[in-house]
Structures are given as structure tokens and as C-alpha cells.
PyMOL Python script that loads the backbone (N, CA, C, O; Angstrom):
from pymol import cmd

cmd.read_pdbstr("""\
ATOM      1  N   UNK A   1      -0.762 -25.609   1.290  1.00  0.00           N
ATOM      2  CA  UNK A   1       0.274 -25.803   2.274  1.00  0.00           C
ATOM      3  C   UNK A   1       0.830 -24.436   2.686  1.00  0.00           C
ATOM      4  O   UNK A   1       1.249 -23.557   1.933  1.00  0.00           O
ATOM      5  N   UNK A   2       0.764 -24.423   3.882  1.00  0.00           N
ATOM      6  CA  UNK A   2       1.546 -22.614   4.657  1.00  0.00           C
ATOM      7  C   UNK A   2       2.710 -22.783   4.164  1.00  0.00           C
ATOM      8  O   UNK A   2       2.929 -23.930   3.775  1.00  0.00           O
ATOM      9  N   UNK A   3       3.658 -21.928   4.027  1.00  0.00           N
ATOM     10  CA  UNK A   3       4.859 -21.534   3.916  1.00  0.00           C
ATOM     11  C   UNK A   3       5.297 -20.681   5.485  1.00  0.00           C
ATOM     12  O   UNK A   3       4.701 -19.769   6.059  1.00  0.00           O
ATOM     13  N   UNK A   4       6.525 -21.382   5.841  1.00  0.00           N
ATOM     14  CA  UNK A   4       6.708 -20.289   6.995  1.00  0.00           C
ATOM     15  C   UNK A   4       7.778 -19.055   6.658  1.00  0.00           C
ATOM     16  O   UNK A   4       8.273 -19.153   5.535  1.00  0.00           O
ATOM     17  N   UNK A   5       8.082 -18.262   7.202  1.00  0.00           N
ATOM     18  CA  UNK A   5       8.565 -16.894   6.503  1.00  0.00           C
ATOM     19  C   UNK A   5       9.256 -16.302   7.883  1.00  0.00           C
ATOM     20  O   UNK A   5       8.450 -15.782   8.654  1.00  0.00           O
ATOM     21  N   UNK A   6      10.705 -16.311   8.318  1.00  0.00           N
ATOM     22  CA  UNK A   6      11.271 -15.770   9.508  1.00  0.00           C
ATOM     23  C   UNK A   6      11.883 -14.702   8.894  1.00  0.00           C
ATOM     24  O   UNK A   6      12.573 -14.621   7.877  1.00  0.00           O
ATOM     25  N   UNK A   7      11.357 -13.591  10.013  1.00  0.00           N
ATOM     26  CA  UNK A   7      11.754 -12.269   9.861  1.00  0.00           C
ATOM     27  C   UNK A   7      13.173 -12.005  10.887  1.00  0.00           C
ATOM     28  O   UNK A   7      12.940 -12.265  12.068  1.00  0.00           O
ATOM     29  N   UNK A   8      14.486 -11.566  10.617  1.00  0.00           N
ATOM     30  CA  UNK A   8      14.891 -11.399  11.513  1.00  0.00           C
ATOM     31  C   UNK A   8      15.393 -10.330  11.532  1.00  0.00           C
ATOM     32  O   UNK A   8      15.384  -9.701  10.474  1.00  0.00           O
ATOM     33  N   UNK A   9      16.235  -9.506  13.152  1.00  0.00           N
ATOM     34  CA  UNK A   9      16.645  -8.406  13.286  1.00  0.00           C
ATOM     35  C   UNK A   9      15.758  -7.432  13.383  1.00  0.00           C
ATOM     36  O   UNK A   9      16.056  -6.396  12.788  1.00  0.00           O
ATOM     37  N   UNK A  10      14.796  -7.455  13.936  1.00  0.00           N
ATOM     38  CA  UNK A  10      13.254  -6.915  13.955  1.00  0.00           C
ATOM     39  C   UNK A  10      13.848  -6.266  15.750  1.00  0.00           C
ATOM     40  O   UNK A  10      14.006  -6.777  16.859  1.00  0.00           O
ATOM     41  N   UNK A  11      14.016  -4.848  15.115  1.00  0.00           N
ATOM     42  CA  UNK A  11      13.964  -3.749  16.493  1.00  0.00           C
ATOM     43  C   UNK A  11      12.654  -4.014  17.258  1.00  0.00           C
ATOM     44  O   UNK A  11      11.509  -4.063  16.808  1.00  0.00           O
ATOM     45  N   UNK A  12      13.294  -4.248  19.100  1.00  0.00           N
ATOM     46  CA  UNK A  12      12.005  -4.024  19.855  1.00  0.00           C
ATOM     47  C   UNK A  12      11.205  -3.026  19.535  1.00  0.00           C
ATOM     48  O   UNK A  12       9.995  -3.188  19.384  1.00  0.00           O
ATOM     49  N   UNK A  13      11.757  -1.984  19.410  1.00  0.00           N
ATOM     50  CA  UNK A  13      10.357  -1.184  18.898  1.00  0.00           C
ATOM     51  C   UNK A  13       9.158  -1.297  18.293  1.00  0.00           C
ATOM     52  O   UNK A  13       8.008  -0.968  18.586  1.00  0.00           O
ATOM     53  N   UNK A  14       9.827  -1.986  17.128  1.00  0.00           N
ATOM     54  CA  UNK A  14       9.293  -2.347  15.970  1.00  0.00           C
ATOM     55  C   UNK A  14       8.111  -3.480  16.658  1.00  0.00           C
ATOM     56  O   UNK A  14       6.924  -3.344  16.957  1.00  0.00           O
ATOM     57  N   UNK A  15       8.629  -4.107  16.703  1.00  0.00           N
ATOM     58  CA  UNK A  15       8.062  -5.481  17.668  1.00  0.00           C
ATOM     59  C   UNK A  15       6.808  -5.125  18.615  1.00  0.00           C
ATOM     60  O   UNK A  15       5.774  -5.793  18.620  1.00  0.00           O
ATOM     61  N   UNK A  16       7.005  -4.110  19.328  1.00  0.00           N
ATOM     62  CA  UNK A  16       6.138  -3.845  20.017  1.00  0.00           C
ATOM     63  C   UNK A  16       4.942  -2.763  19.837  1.00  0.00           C
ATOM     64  O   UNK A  16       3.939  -2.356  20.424  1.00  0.00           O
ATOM     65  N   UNK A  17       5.539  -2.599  18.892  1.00  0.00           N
ATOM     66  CA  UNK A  17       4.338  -1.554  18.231  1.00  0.00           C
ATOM     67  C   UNK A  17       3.405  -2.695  17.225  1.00  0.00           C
ATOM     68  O   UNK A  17       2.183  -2.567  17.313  1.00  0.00           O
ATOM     69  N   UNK A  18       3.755  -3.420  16.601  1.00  0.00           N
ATOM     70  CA  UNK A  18       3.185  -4.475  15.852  1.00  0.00           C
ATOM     71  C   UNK A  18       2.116  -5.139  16.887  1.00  0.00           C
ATOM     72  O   UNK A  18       0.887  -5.076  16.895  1.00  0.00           O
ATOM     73  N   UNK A  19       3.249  -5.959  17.967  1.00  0.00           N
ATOM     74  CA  UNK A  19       2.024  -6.271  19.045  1.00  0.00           C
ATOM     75  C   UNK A  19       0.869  -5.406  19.444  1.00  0.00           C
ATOM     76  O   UNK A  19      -0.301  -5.766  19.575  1.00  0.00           O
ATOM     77  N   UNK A  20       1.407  -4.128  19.629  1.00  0.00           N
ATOM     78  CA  UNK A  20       0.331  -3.439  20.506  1.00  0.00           C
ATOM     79  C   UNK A  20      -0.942  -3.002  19.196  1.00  0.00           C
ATOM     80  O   UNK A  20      -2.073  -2.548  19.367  1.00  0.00           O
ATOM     81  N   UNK A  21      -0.288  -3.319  18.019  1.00  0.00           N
ATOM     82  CA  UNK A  21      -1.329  -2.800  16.567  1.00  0.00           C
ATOM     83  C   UNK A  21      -2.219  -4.570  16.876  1.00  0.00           C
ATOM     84  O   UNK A  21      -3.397  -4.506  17.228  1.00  0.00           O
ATOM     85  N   UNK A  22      -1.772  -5.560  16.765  1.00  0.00           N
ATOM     86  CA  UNK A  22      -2.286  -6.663  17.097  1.00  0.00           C
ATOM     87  C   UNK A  22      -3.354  -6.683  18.010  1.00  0.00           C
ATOM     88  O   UNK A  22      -4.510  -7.010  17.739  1.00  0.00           O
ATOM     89  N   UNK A  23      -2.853  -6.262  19.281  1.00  0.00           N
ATOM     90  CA  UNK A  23      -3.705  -6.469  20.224  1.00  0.00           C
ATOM     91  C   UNK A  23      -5.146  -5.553  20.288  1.00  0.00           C
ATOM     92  O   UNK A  23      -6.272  -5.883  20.661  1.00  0.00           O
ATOM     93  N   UNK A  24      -4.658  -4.351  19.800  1.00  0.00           N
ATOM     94  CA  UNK A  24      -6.084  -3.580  19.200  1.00  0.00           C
ATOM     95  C   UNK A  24      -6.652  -4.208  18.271  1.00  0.00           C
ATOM     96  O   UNK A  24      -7.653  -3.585  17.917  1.00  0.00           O
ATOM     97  N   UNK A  25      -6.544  -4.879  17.860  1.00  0.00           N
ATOM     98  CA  UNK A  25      -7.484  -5.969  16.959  1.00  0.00           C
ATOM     99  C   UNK A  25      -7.682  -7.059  17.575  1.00  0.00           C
ATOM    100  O   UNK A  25      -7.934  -7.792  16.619  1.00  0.00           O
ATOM    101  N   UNK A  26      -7.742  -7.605  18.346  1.00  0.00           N
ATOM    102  CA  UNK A  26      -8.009  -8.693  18.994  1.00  0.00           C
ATOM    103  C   UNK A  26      -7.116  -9.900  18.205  1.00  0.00           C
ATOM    104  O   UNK A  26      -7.582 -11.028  18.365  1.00  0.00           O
ATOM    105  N   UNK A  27      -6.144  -9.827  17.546  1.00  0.00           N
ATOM    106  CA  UNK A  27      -5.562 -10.519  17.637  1.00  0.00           C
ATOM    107  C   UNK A  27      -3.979 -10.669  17.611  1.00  0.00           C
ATOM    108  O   UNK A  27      -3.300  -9.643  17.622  1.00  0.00           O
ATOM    109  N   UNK A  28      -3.273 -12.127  17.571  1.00  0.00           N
ATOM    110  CA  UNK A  28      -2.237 -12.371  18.099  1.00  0.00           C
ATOM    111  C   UNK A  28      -1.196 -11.885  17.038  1.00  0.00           C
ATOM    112  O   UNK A  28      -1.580 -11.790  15.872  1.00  0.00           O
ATOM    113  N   UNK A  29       0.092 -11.573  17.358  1.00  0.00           N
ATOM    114  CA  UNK A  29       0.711 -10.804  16.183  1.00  0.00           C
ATOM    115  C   UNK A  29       0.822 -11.818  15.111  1.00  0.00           C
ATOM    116  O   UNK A  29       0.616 -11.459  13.952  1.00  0.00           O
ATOM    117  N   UNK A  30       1.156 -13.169  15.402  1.00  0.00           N
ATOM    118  CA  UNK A  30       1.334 -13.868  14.039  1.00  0.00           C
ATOM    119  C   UNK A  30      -0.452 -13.630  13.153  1.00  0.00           C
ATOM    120  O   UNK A  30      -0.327 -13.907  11.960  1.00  0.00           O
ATOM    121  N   UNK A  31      -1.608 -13.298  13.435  1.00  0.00           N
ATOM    122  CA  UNK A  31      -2.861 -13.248  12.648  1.00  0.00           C
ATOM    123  C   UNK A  31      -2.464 -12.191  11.927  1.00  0.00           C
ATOM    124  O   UNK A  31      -2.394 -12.073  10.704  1.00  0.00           O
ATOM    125  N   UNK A  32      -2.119 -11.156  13.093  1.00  0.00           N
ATOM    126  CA  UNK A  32      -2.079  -9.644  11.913  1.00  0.00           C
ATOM    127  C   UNK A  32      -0.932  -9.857  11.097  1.00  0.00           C
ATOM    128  O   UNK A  32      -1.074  -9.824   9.875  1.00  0.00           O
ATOM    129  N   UNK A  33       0.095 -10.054  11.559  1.00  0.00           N
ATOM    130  CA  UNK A  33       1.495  -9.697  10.673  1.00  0.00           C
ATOM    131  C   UNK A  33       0.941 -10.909   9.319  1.00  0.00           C
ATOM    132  O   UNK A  33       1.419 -10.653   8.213  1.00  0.00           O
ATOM    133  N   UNK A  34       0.141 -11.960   9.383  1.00  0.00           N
ATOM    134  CA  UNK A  34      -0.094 -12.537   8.270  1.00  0.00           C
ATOM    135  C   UNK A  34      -1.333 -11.950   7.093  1.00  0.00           C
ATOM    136  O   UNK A  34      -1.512 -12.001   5.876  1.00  0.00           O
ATOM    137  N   UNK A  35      -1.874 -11.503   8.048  1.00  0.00           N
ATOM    138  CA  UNK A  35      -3.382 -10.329   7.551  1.00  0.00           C
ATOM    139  C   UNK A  35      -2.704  -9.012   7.081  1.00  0.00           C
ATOM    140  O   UNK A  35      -3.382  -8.648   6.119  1.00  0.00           O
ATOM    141  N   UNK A  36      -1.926  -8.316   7.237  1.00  0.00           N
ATOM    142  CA  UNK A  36      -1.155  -7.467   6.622  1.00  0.00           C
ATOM    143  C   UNK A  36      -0.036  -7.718   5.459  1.00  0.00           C
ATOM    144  O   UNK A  36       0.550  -6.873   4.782  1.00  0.00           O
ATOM    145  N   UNK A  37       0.047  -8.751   5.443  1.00  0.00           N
ATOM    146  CA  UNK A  37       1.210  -9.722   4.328  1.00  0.00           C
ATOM    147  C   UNK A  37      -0.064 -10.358   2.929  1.00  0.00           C
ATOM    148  O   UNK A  37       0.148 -10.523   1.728  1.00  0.00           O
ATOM    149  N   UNK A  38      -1.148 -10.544   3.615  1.00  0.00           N
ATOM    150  CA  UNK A  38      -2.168 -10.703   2.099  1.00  0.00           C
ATOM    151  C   UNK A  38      -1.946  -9.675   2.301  1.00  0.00           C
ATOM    152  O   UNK A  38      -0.771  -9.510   1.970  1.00  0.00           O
ATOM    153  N   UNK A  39      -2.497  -8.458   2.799  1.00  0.00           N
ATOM    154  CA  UNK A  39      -3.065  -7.147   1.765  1.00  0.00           C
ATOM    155  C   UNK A  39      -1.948  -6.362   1.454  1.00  0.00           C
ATOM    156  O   UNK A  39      -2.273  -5.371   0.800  1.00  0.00           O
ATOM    157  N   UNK A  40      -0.384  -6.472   1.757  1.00  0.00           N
ATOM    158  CA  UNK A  40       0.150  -5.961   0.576  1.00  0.00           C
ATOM    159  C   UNK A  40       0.381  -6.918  -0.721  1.00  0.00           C
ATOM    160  O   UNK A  40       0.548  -6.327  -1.788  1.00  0.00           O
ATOM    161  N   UNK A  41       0.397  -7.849  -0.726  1.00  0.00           N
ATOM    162  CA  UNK A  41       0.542  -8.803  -1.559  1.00  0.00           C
ATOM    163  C   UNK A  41      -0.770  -8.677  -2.457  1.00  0.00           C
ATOM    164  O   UNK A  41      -0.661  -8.836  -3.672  1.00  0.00           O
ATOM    165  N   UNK A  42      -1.747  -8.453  -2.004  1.00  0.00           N
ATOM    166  CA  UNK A  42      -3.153  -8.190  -3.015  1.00  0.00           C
ATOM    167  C   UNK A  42      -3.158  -6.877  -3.806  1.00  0.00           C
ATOM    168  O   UNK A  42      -4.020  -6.720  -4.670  1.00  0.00           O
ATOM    169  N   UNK A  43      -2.067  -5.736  -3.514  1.00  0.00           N
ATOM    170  CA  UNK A  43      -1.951  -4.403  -3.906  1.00  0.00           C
ATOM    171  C   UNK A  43      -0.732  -4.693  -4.991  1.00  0.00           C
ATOM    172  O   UNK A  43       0.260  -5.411  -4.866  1.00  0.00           O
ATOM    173  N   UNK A  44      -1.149  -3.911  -6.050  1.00  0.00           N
ATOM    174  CA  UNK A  44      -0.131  -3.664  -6.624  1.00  0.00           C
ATOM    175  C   UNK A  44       1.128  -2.873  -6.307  1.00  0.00           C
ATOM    176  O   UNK A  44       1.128  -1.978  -5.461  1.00  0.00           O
ATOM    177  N   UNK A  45       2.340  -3.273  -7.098  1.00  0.00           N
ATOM    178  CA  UNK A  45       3.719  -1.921  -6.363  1.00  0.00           C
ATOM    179  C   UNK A  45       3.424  -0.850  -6.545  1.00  0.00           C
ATOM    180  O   UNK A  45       2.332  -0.726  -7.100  1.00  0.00           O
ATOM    181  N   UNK A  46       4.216   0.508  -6.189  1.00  0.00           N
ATOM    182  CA  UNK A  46       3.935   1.593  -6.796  1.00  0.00           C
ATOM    183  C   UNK A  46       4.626   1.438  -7.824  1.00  0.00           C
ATOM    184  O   UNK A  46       4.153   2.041  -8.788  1.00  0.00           O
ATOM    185  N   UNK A  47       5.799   0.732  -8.085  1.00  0.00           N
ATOM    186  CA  UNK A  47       6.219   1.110  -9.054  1.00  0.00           C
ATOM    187  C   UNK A  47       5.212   0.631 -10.868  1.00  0.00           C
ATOM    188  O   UNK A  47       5.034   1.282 -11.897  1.00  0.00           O
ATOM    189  N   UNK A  48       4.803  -0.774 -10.441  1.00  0.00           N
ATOM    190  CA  UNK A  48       4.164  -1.149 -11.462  1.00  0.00           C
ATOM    191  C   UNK A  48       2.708  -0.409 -10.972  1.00  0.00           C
ATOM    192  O   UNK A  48       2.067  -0.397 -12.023  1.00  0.00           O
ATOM    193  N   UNK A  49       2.155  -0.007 -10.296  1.00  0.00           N
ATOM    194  CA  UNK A  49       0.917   1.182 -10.702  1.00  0.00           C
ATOM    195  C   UNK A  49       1.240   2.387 -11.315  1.00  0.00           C
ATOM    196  O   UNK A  49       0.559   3.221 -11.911  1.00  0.00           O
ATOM    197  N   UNK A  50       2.695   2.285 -10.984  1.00  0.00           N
ATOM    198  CA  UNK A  50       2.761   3.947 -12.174  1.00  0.00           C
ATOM    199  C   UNK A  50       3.183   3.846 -13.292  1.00  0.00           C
ATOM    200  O   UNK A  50       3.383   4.879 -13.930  1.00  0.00           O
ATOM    201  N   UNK A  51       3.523   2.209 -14.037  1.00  0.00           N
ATOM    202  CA  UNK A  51       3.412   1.587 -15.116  1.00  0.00           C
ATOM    203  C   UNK A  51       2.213   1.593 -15.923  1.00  0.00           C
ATOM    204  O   UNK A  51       2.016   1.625 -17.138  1.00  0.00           O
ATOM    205  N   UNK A  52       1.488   1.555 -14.933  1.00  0.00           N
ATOM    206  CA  UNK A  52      -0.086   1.206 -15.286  1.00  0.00           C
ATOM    207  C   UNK A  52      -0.985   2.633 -15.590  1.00  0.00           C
ATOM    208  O   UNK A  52      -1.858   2.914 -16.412  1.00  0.00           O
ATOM    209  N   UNK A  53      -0.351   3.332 -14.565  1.00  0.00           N
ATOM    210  CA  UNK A  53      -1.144   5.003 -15.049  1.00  0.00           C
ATOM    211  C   UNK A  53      -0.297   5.475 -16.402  1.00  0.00           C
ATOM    212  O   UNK A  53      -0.935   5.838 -17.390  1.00  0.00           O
ATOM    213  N   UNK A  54       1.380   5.456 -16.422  1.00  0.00           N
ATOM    214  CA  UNK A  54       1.860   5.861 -17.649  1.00  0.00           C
ATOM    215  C   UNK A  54       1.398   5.324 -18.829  1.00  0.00           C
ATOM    216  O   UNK A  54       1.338   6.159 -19.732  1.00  0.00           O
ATOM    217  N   UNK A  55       1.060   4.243 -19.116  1.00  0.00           N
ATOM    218  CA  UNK A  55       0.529   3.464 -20.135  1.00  0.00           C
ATOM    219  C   UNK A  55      -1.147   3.985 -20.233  1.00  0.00           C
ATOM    220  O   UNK A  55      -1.565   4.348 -21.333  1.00  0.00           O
ATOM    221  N   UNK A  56      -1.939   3.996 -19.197  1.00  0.00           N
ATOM    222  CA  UNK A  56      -3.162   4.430 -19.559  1.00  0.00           C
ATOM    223  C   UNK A  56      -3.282   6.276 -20.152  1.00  0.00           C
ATOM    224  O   UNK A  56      -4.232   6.865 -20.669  1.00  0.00           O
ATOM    225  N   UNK A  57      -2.007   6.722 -19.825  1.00  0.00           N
ATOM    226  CA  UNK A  57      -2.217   8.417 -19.769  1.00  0.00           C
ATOM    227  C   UNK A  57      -1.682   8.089 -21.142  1.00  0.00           C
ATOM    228  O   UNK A  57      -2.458   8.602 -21.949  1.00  0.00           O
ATOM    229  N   UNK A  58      -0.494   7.331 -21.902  1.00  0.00           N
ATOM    230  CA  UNK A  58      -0.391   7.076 -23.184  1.00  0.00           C
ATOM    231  C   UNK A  58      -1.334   7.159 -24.457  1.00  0.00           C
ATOM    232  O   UNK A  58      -1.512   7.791 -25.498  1.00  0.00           O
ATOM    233  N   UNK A  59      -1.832   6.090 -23.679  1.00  0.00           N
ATOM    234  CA  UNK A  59      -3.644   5.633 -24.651  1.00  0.00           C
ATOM    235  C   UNK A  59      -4.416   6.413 -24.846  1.00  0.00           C
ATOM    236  O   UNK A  59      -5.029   6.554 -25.904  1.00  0.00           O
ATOM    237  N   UNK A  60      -4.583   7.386 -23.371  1.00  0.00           N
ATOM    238  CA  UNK A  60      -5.444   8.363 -23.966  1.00  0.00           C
ATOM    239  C   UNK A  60      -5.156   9.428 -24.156  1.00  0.00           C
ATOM    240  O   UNK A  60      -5.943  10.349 -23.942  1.00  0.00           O
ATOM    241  N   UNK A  61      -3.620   9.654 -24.737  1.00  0.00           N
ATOM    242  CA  UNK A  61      -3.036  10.895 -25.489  1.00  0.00           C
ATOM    243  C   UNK A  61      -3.179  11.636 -24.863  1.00  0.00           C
ATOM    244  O   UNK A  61      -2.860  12.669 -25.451  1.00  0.00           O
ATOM    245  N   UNK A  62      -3.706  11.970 -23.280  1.00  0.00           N
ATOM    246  CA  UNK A  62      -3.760  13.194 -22.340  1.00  0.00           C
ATOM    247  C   UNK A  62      -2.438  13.755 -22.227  1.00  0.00           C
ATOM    248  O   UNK A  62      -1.352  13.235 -21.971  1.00  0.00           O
ATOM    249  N   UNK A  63      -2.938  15.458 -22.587  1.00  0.00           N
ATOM    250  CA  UNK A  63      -2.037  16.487 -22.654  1.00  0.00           C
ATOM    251  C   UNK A  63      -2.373  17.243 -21.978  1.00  0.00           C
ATOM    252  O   UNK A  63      -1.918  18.375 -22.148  1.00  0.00           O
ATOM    253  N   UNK A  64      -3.605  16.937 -20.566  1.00  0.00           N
ATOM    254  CA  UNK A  64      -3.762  17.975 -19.540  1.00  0.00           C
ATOM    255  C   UNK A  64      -2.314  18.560 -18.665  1.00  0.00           C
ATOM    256  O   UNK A  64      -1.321  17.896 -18.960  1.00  0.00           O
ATOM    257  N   UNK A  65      -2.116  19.407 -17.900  1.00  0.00           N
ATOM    258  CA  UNK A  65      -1.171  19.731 -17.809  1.00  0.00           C
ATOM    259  C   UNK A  65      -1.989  19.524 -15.726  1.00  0.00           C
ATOM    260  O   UNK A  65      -3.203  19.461 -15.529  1.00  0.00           O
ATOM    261  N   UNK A  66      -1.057  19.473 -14.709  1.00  0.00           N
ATOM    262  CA  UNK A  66      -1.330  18.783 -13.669  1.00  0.00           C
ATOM    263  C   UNK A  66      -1.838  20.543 -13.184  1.00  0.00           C
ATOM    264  O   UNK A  66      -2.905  20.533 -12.570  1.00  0.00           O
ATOM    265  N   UNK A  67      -1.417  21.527 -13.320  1.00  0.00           N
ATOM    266  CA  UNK A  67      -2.128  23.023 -13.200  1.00  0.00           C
ATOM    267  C   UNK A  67      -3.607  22.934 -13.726  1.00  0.00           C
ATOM    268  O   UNK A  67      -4.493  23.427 -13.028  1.00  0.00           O
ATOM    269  N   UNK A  68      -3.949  22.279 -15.023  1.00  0.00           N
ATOM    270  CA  UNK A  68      -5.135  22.620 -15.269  1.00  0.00           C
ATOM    271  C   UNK A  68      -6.204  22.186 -14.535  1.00  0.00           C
ATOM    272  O   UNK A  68      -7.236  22.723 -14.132  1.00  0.00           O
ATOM    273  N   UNK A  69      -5.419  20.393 -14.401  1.00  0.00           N
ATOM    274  CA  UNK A  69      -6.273  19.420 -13.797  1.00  0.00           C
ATOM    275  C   UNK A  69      -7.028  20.273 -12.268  1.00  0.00           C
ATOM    276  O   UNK A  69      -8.212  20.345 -11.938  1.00  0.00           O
ATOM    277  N   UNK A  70      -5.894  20.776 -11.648  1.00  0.00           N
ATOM    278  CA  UNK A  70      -6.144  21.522 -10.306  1.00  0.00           C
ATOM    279  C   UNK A  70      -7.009  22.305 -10.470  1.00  0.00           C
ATOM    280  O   UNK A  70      -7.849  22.488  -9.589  1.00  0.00           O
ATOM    281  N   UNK A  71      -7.034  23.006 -11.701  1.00  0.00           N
ATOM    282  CA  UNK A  71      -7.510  24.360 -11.917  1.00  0.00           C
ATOM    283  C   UNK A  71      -9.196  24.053 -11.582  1.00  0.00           C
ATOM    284  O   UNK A  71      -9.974  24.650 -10.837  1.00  0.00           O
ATOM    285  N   UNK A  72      -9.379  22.901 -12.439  1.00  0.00           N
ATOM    286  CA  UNK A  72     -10.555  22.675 -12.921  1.00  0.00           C
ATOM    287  C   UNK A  72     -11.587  21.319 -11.729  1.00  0.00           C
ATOM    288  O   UNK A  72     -12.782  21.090 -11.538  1.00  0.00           O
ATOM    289  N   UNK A  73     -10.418  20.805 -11.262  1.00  0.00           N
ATOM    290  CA  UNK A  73     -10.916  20.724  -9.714  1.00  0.00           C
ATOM    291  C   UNK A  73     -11.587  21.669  -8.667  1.00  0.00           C
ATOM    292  O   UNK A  73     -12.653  21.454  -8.091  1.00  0.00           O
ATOM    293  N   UNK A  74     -10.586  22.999  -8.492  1.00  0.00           N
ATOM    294  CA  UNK A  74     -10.661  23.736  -7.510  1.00  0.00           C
ATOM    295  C   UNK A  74     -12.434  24.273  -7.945  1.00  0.00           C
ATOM    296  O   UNK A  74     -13.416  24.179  -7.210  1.00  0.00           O
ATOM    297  N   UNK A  75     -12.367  24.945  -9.655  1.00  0.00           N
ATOM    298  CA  UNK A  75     -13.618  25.060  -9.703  1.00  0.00           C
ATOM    299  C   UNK A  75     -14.685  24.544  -9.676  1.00  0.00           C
ATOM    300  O   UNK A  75     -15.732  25.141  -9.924  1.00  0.00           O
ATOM    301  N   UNK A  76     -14.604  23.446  -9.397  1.00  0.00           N
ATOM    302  CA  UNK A  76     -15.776  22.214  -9.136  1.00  0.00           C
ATOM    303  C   UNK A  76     -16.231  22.452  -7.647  1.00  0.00           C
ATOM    304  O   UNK A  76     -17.340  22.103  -7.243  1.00  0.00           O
ATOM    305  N   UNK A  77     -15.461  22.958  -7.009  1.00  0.00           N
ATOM    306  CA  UNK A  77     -15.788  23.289  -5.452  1.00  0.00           C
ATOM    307  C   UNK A  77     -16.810  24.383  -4.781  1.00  0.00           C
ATOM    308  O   UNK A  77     -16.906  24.469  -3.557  1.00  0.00           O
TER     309      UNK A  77
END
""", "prot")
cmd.dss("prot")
cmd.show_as("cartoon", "prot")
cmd.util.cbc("prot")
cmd.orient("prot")
């Protein structure tokens, strides 16, 4: 069963930039604005992805320092 979902106080601007992102896709703003509502909803937050990196950088006791990481990037180049 759909759920309906009213947005309100939505600046013309706003509005019309959505449409005009719509219409470059061939479709109508209610397709995209619902096609953009799964895919943040399929993404995790940032906040709980940086739950998820702090906990994995935990586990693996990494004590690289974010200079080295660069360091050792740059020389990969």
C-alpha cells in the first residue's frame, strides 16, 4: 500500500528546479521526487556510516595517522 507524504512550504525555486531535474529525465516530478526518496532511503546516514567506519577502524586497531595514509597514496602515483 503507497503511503502519501505532503511536503509543504517548498520555495518556487526549489520547485522548479526539481521540475526542470524531472523533466531532464523524462519524467514527471512526482516519479523523480519518489525515485530520489528510495535512494536516500536505501543509503545509509552519515551519521550512522561514521558509526560504522569508527567501529571498523576499532577492530582493526588502525593507528595509521591520515598524513601517512596520504603519504603512501601520493606514492602510489
Amino acid at each position: 500500500m503507497a503511503i502519501r507524504i505532503t511536503v509543504r512550504d517548498v520555495p518556487e525555486r526549489v520547485r522548479a528546479q526539481l521540475v526542470a531535474r524531472a523533466a531532464l529525465q523524462g519524467k514527471s516530478l512526482q516519479e523523480y521526487l519518489r525515485g530520489e526518496l528510495e535512494r536516500i532511503a536505501s543509503r545509509p546516514s552519515v551519521d550512522s556510516w561514521l558509526q560504522q567506519v569508527r567501529r571498523r577502524k576499532r577492530a582493526a586497531d588502525s593507528r595509521i595517522s591520515a598524513a601517512e595514509i596520504l603519504k603512501h597514496r601520493d606514492a602510489a602515483r
